[in-house]
C-alpha positions in Angstrom: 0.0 0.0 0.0 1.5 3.6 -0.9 2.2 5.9 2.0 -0.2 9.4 1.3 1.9 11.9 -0.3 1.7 15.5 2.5 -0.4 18.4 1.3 1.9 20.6 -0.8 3.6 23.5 0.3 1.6 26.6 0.2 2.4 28.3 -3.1 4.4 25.2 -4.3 1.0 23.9 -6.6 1.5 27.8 -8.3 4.4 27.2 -8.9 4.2 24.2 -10.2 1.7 25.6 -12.9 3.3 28.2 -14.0 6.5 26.0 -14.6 4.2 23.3 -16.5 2.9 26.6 -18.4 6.1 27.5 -19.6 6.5 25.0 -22.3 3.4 26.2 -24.1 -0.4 26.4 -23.8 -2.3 23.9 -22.0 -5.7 22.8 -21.0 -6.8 21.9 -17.0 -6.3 18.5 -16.9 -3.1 18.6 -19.1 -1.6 20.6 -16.5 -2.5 17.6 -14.0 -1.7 15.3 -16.4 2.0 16.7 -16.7 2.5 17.5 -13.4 1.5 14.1 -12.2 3.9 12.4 -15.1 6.6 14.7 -14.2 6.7 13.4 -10.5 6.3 9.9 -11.3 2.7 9.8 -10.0 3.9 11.5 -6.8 1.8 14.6 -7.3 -1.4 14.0 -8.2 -3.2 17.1 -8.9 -7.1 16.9 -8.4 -9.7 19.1 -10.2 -10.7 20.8 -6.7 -7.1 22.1 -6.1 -6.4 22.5 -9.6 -9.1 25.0 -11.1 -9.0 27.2 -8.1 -5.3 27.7 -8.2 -5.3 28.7 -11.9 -8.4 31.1 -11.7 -6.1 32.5 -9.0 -3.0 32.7 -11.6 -5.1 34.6 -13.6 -6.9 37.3 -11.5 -3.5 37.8 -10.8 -2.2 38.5 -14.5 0.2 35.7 -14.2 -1.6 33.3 -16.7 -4.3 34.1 -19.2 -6.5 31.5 -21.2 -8.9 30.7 -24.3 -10.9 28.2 -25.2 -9.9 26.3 -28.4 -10.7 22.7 -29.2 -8.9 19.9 -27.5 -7.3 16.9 -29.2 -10.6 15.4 -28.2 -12.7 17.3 -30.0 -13.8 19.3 -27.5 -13.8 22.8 -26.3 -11.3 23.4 -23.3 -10.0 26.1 -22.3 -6.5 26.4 -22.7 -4.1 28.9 -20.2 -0.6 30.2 -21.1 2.0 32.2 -19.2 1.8 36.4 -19.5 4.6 38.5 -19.1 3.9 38.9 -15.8 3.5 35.5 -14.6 7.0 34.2 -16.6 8.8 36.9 -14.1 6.5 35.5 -11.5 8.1 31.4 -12.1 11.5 33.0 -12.2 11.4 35.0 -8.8 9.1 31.9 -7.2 11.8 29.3 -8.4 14.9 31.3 -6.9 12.7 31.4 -3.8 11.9 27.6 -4.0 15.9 27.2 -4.8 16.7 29.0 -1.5 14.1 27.1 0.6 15.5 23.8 -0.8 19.0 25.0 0.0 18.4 26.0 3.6 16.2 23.0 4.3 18.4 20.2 3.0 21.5 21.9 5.3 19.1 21.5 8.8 18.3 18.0 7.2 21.7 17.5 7.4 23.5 19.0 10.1 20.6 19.0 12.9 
């Protein structure tokens, strides 16, 4: 039986999205779909964490979307990084970088 993966860390599913974002347009559950591929089924993303956080992204200006036609056929609205939100991953990942940094040296030498 798998051990339950921990609630991520707030802001960690935004980022997360926005990095995902950064190859190129994608709908909702493309995003999950990546993420969750990405993390060898680690993170699993569900629809009621997922659609909040990227209405969120995009009151904020960070991520923008239209609806187009999916390779299914149907319509699905499809989000992409702005301007804003591509300075947003970078300043959010040298965070993360420096959170990662300062945790793995108490992991060590505690």
């Amino acid at each position: 039986m798998a051990r339950p993966i921990p609630d991520l860390l707030p802001g960690t599913l935004d980022l997360l999205i926005l990095r995902t974002l950064q190859s190129g347009p994608l709908h909702g559950w493309a995003i999950s779909d990546r993420i969750q591929q990405i993390s060898e089924d680690v993170l699993q993303i569900g629809q009621g964490s997922l659609y909040p956080a990227l209405h969120r992204l995009e009151r904020q200006g960070w991520i923008e979307a239209e609806w187009h036609t999916s390779e299914l056929g149907r319509r699905a609205k499809y989000y992409q990084l702005t301007t804003a939100g591509r300075r947003q991953l970078t300043a959010e990942s040298r965070a993360w970088d420096r959170m990662a940094q300062a945790i793995g040296r108490v992991l060590k030498q505690a």
